[in-house]
C-alpha angles and dihedrals in degrees: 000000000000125000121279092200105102115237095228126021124175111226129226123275097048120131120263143230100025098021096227089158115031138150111221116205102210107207112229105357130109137197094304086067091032102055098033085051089055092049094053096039089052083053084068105077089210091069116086110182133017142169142134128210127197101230107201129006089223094054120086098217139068133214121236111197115197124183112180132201115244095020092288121173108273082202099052080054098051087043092058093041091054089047091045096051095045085051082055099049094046094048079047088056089044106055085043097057092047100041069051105057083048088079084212108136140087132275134226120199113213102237121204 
């Protein structure tokens, strides 16, 4: 049975129609999303502010707040991010496995 809960959820206050200023709620992720995610979304020069928060320690979800120059959609921006970062991680794999398959690093015997 899969999870109700949806992944990403724009909360309220945001401004409408063009969401130039919006905070997203991310289902599910913590400061190592969250931080990775600002990082990517201060990399656009159209956005003009971002930053997330964890809101309660207890609570399994961060909030990304994106505020964008010429009334630009904040969610266009977080999708690219997301797309961006996930571009990132798979070029990352990719050299490791075959800086891996290399064989070319050192190795450490466990001594008793």
């Amino acid at each position: 049975m899969s999870d109700p809960t949806p992944k990403i959820k724009i909360l309220q206050g945001a401004l409408e129609p063009d969401l130039s200023a919006a905070t997203y709620q991310i289902h599910d992720e913590s400061h190592t999303l969250g931080n990775a995610l600002r990082w990517m979304l201060m990399k656009n020069p159209k956005v003009e502010f971002c930053g997330y928060s964890v809101p309660h320690p207890s609570e399994n979800h961060i909030h990304m707040r994106i505020q964008m120059y010429d009334n630009l959609s904040s969610l266009d921006a977080l999708l690219q991010a997301l797309s961006n970062l996930d571009d990132l991680c798979i070029t990352i794999d990719e050299a490791y496995q075959k800086n891996l398959g290399e064989g070319q690093y050192e190795r450490w015997d466990e001594q008793s």
